[in-house]
C-alpha positions as a Markdown table, in Angstrom:
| # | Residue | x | y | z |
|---|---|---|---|---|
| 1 | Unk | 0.0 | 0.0 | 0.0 |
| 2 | Unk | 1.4 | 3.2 | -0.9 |
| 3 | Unk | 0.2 | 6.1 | 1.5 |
| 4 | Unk | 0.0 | 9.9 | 0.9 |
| 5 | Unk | 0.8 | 11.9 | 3.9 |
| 6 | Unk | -0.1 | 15.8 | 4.2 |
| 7 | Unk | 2.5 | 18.4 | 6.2 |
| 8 | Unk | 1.8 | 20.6 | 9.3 |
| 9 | Unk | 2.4 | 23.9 | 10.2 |
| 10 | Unk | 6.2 | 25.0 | 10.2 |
| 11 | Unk | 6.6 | 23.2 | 6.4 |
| 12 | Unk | 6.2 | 26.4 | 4.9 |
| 13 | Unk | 9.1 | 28.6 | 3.8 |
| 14 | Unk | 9.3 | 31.9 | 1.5 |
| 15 | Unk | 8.6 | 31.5 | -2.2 |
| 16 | Unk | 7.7 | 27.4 | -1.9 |
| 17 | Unk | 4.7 | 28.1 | -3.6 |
| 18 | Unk | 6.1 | 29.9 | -7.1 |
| 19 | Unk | 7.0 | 27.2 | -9.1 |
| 20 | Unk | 3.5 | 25.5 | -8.4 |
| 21 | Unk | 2.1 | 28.9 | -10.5 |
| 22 | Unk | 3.4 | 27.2 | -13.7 |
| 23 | Unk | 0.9 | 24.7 | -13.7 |
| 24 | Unk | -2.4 | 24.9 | -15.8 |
| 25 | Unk | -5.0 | 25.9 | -13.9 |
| 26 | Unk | -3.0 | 26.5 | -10.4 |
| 27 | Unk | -4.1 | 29.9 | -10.5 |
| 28 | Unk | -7.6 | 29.7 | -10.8 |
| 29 | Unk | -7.6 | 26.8 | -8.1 |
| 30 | Unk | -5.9 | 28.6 | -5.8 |
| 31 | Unk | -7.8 | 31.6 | -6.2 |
| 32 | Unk | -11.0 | 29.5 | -5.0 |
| 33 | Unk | -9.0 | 28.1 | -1.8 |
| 34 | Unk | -7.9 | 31.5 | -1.2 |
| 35 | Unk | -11.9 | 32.9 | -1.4 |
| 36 | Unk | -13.1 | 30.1 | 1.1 |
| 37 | Unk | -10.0 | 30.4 | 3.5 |
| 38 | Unk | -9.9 | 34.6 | 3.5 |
| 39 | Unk | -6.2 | 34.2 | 3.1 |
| 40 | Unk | -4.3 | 35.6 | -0.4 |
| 41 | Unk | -2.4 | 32.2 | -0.8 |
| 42 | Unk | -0.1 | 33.3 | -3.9 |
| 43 | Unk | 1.1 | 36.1 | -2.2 |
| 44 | Unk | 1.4 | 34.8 | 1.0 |
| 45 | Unk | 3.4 | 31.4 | -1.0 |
| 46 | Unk | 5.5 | 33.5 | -3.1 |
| 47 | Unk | 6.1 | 37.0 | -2.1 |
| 48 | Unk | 5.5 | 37.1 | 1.9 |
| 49 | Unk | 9.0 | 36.9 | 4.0 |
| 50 | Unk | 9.1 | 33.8 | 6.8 |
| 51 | Unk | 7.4 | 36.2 | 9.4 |
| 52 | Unk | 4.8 | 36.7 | 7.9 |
| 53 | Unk | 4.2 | 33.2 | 6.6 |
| 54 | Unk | 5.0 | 31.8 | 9.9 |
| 55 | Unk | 1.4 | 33.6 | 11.2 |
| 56 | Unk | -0.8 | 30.9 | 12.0 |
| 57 | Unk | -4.0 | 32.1 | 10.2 |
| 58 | Unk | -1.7 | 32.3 | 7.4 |
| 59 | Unk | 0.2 | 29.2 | 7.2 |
| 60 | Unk | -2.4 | 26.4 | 7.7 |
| 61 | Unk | -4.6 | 28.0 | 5.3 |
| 62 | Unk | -1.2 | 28.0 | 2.9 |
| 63 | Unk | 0.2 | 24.3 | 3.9 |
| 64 | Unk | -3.6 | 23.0 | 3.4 |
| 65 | Unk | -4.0 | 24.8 | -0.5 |
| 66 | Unk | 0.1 | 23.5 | -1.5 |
| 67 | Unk | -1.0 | 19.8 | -0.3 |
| 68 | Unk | -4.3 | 20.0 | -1.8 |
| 69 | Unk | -2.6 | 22.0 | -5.2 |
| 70 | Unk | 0.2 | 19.4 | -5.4 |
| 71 | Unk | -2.2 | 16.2 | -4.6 |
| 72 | Unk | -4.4 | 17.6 | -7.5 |
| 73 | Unk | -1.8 | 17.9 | -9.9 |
| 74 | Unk | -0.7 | 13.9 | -8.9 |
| 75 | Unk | -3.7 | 12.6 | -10.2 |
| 76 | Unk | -3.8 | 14.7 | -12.8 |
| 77 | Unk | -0.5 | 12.5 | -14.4 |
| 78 | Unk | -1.6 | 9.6 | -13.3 |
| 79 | Unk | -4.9 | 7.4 | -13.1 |
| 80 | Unk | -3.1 | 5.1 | -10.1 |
| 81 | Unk | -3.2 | 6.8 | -6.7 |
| 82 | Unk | -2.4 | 6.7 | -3.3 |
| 83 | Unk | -4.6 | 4.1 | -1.2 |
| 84 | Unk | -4.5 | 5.5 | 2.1 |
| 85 | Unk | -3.7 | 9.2 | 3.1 |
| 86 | Unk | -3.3 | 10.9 | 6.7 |
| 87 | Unk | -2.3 | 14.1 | 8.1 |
| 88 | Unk | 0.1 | 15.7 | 10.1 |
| 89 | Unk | -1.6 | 18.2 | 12.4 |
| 90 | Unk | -2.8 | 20.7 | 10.4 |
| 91 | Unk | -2.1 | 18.5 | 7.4 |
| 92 | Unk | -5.0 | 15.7 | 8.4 |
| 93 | Unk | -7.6 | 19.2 | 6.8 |
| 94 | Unk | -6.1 | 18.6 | 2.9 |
| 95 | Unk | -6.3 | 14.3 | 4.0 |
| 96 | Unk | -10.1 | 14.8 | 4.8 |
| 97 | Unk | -10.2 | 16.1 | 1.2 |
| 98 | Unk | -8.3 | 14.0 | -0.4 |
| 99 | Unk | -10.1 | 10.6 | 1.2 |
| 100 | Unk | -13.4 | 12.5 | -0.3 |
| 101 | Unk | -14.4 | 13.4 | 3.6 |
| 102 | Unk | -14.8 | 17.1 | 2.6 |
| 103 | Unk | -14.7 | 18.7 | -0.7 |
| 104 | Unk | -11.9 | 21.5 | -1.4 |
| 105 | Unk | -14.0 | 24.3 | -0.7 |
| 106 | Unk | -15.3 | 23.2 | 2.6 |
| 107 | Unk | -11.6 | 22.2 | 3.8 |
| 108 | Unk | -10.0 | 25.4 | 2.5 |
| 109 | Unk | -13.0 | 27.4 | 4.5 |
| 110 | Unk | -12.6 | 25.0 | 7.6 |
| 111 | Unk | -8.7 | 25.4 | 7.8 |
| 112 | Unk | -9.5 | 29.3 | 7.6 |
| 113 | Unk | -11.4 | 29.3 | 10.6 |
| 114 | Unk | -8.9 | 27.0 | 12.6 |
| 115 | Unk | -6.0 | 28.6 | 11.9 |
| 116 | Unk | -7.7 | 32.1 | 13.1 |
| 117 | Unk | -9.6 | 30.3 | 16.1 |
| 118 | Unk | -5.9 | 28.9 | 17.2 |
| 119 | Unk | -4.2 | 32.3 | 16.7 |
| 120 | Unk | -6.7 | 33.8 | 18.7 |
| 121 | Unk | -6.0 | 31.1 | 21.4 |
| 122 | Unk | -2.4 | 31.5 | 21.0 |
| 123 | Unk | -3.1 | 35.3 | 21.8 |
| 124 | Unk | -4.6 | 35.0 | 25.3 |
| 125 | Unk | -0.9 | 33.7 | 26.9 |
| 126 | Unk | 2.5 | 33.7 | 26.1 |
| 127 | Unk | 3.1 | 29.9 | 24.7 |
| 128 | Unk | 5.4 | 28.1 | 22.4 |
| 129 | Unk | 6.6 | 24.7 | 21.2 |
| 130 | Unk | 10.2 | 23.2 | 21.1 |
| 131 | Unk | 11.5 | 19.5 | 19.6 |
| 132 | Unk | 13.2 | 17.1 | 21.8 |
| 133 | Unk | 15.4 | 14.7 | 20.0 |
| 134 | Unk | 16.8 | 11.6 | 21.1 |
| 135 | Unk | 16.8 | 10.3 | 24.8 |
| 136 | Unk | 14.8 | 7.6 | 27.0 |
| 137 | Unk | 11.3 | 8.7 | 26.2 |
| 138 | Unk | 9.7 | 7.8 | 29.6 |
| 139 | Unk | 13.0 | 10.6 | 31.0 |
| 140 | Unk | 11.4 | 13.3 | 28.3 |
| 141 | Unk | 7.9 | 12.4 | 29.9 |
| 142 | Unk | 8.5 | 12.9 | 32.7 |
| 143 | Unk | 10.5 | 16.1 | 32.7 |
| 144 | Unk | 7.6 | 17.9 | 31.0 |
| 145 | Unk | 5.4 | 16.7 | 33.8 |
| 146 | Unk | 7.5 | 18.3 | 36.0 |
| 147 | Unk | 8.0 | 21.6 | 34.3 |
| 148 | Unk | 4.0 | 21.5 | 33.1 |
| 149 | Unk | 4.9 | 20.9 | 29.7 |
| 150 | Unk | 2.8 | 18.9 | 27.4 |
| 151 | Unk | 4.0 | 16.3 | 25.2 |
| 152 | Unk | 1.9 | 17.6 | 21.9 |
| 153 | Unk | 3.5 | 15.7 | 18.9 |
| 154 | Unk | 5.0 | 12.5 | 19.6 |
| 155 | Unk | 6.4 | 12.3 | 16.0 |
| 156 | Unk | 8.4 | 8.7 | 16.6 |
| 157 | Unk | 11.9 | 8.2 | 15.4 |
| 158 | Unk | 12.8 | 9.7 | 18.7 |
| 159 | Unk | 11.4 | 12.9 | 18.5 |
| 160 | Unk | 9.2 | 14.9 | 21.0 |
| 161 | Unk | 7.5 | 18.0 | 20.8 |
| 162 | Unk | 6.8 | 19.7 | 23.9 |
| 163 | Unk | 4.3 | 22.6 | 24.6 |
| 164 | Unk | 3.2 | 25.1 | 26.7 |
| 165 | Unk | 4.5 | 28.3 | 28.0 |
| 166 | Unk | 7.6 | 30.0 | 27.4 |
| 167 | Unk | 9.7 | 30.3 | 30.6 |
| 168 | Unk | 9.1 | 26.3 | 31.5 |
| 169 | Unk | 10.3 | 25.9 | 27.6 |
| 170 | Unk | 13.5 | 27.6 | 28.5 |
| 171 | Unk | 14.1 | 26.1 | 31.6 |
| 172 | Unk | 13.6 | 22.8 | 29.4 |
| 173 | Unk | 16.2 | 24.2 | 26.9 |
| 174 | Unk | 18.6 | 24.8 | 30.0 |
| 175 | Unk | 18.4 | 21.6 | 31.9 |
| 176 | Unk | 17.1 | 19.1 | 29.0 |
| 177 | Unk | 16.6 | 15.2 | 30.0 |
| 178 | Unk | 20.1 | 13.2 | 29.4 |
| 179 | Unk | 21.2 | 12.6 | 25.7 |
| 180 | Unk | 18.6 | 14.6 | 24.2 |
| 181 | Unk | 18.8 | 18.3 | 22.4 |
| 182 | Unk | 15.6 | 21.0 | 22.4 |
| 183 | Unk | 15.0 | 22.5 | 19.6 |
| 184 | Unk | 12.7 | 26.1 | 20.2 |
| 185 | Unk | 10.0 | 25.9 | 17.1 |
| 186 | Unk | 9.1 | 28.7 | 14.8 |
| 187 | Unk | 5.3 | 28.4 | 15.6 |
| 188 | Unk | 2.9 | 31.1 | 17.8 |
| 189 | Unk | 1.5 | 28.8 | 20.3 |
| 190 | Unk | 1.4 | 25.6 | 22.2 |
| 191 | Unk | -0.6 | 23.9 | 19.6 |
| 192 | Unk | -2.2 | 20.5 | 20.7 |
| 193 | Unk | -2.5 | 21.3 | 23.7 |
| 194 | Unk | -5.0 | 22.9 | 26.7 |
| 195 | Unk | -4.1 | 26.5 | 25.6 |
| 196 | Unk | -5.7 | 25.7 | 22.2 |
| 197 | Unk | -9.2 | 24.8 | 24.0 |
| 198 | Unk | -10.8 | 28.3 | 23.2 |
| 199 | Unk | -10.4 | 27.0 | 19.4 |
| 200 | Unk | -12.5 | 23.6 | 19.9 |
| 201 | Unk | -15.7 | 25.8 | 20.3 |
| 202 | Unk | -14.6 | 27.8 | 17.3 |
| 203 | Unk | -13.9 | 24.8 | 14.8 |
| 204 | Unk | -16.9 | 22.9 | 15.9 |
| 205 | Unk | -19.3 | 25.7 | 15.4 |
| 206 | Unk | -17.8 | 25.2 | 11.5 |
| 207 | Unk | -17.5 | 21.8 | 11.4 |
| 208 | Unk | -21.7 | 21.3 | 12.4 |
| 209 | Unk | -22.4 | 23.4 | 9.2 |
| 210 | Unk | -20.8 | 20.6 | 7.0 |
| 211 | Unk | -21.8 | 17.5 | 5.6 |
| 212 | Unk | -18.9 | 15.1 | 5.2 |
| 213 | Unk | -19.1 | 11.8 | 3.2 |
| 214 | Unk | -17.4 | 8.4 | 4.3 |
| 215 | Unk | -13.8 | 8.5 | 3.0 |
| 216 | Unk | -13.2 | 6.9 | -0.3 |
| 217 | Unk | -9.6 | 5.6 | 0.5 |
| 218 | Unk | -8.1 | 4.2 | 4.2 |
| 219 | Unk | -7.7 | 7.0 | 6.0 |
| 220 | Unk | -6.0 | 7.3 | 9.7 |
| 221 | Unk | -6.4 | 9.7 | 12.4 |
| 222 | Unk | -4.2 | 11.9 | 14.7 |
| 223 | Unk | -6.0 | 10.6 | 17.5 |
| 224 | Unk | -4.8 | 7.4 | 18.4 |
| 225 | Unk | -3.5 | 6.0 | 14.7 |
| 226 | Unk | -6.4 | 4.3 | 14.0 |
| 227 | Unk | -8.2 | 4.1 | 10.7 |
| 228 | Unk | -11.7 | 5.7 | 10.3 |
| 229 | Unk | -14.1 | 4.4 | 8.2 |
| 230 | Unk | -17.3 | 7.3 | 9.2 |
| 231 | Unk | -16.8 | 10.7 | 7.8 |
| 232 | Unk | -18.9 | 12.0 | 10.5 |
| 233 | Unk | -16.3 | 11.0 | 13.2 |
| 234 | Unk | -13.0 | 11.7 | 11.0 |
| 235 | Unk | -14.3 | 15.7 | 11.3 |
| 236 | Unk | -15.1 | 14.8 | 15.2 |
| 237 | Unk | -12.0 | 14.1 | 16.0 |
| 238 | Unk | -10.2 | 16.5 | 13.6 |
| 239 | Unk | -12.2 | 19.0 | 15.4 |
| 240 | Unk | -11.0 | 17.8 | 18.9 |
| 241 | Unk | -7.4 | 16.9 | 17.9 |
| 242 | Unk | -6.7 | 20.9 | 17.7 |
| 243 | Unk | -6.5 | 20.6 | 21.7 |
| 244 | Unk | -4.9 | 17.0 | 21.9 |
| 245 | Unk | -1.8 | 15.7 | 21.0 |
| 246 | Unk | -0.7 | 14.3 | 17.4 |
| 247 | Unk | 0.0 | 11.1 | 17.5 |
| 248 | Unk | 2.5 | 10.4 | 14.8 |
| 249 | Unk | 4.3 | 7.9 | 16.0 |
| 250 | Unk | 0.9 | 5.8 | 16.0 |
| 251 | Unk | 0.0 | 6.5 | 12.9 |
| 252 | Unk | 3.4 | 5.2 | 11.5 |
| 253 | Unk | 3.1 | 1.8 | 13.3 |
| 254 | Unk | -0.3 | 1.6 | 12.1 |
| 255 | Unk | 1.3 | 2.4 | 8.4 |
| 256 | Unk | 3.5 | -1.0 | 8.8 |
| 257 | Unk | 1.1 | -2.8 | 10.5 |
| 258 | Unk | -0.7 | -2.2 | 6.8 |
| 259 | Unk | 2.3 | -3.3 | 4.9 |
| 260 | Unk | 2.5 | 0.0 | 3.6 |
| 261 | Unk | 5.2 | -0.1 | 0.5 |
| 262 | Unk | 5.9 | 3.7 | -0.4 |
| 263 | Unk | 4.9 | 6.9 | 1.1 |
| 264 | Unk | 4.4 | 10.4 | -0.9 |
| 265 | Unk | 4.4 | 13.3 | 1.0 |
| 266 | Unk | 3.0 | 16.4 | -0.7 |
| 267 | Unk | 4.0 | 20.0 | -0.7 |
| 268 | Unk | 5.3 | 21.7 | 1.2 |
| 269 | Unk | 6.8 | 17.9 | 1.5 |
| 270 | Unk | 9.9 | 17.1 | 3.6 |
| 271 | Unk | 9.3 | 16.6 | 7.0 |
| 272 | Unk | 7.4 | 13.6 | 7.0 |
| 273 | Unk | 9.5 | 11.6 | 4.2 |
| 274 | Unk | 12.5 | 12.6 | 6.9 |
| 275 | Unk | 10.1 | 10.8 | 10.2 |
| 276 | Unk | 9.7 | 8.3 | 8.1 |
| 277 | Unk | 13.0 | 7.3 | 7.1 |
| 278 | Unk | 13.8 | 6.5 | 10.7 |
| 279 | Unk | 10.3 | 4.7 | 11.8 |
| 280 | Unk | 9.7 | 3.3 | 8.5 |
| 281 | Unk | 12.6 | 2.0 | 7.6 |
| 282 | Unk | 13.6 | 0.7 | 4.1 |
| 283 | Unk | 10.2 | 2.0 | 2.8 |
| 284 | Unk | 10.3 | 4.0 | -0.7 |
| 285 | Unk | 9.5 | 7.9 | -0.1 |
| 286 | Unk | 9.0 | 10.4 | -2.2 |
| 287 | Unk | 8.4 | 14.5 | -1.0 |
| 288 | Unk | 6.6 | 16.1 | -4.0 |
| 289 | Unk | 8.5 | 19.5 | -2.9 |
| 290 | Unk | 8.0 | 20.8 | -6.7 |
| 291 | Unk | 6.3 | 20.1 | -10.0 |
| 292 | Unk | 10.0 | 18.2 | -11.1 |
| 293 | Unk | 9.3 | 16.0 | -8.0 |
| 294 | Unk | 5.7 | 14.5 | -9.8 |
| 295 | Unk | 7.4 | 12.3 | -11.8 |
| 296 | Unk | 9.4 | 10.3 | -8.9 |
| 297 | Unk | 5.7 | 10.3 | -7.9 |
| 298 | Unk | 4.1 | 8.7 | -10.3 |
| 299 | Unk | 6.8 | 6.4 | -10.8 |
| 300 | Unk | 6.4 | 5.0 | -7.5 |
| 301 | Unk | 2.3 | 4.3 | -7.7 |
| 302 | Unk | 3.4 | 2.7 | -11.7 |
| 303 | Unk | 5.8 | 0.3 | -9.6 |
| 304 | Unk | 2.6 | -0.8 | -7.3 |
| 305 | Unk | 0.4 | -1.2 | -9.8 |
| 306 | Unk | 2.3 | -3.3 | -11.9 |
């Protein structure tokens, strides 16, 4: 089984987007995602510096439309396709659309609204995030308990992200757990965590307005890396998940447990193609980071279907 996997926020960088423009109809598309999410995409993807780009009503709304863009233009090449997608974070918005949960519209306007709902969460206190590599995980656990941090993405491969507010980050930066190194994250908030709670009312309100459809392909959840088979509950817990922590590392077992063969991460790709390589290893990936990327793509779903 070949998987497609979707990016979270802190994928973006300045300019990703501009070589995506050269497609046929990117554009127009893009222009829609940019009406339903209230955000000017192509500027924001090719113009705006990483400040500005690094706002979180900006960048989810941008990750969600590159994933959605570059998916599109996938199966545009090929008639094969991915047959089981998930998403990091932020990411699992574009893999609700691409399993036929929501349509494009309604997951461009829903990623609008969370991405302002969390930035207005992220506003009330002073919070961040930082990435703990390496160490005995049960040692990293328990040092956040003690410093009231909360483990919000456990990303496997030995990797950590810890949340919450800003001087218990930077006493975790000055006395981290043996063997490991903290990492402070470019993001505005302690995602994934109880600081984002304000946001759950916010996305919820949304999400009762839509009518999502039972996903087409396999499609796994942030939650607890299970597979969900009722569209309903796949926007339930998407809803809830903006609060709770990312399971990853589940989501990856889960991914072997399914004999997955290959795994194409879309743009802005990278990050998840790199988690993989350690918890997955030996499994084909490909990150569709531009439009020359495709045709590694496309090779890879020709090699499963033959």
């Amino acid at each position: 089984m070949i998987i497609g996997v979707f990016p979270g926020q802190g994928s973006q960088s300045p300019g990703f987007l501009s070589p995506w423009l050269d497609l046929d109809d990117a554009r127009e598309r893009l222009a829609t995602y940019a009406d339903a999410a209230e955000v000017d995409i192509v500027a924001a993807g090719t113009e705006w510096d990483a400040d500005a780009i690094r706002d979180t009503k900006v960048a989810q709304p941008l990750i969600v439309a590159a994933s959605l863009l570059s998916w599109h233009a996938l199966r545009d090449r090929t008639d094969a396709a991915p047959r089981g997608v998930a998403g990091h974070s932020v990411g699992e918005v574009a893999a609700l659309s691409a399993s036929g949960v929501l349509d494009d519209e309604d997951a461009m306007r829903l990623v609008g609204i969370r991405g302002r709902a969390m930035a207005d969460a992220a506003a009330l206190q002073p919070t961040g995030m930082s990435a703990v590599l390496g160490g005995d995980q049960e040692a990293v656990l328990t040092r956040l308990a003690e410093l009231d941090l909360t483990p919000a993405n456990y990303n496997g491969g030995g990797q950590i992200v810890a949340a919450g507010a800003l001087d218990a980050l930077a006493a975790l930066s000055a006395e981290a757990p043996l063997a490991t190194r903290v990492i402070p994250l470019q993001v505005a908030g302690a995602f994934h965590t109880r600081f984002m709670r304000p946001a759950v009312d916010a996305l919820a309100a949304a999400a009762a307005e839509l009518s999502p459809a039972d996903p087409r392909t396999t499609l796994w959840t942030n939650a607890d890396g299970s597979v969900v088979a009722d569209g309903a509950r796949a926007l339930e817990l998407l809803v809830g998940q903006v609060a709770a922590p990312v399971r990853w590392d589940l989501i990856q077992a889960s991914f072997a447990d399914h004999e997955v063969t290959g795994l194409i991460e879309f743009a802005p790709a990278g990050t998840l193609t790199g988690l993989a390589k350690r918890a997955l290893r030996g499994v084909p990936s490909v990150a569709v980071k531009t439009p020359d990327d495709l045709d590694a793509a496309v090779a890879l779903l020709t090699e499963e279907k033959e």
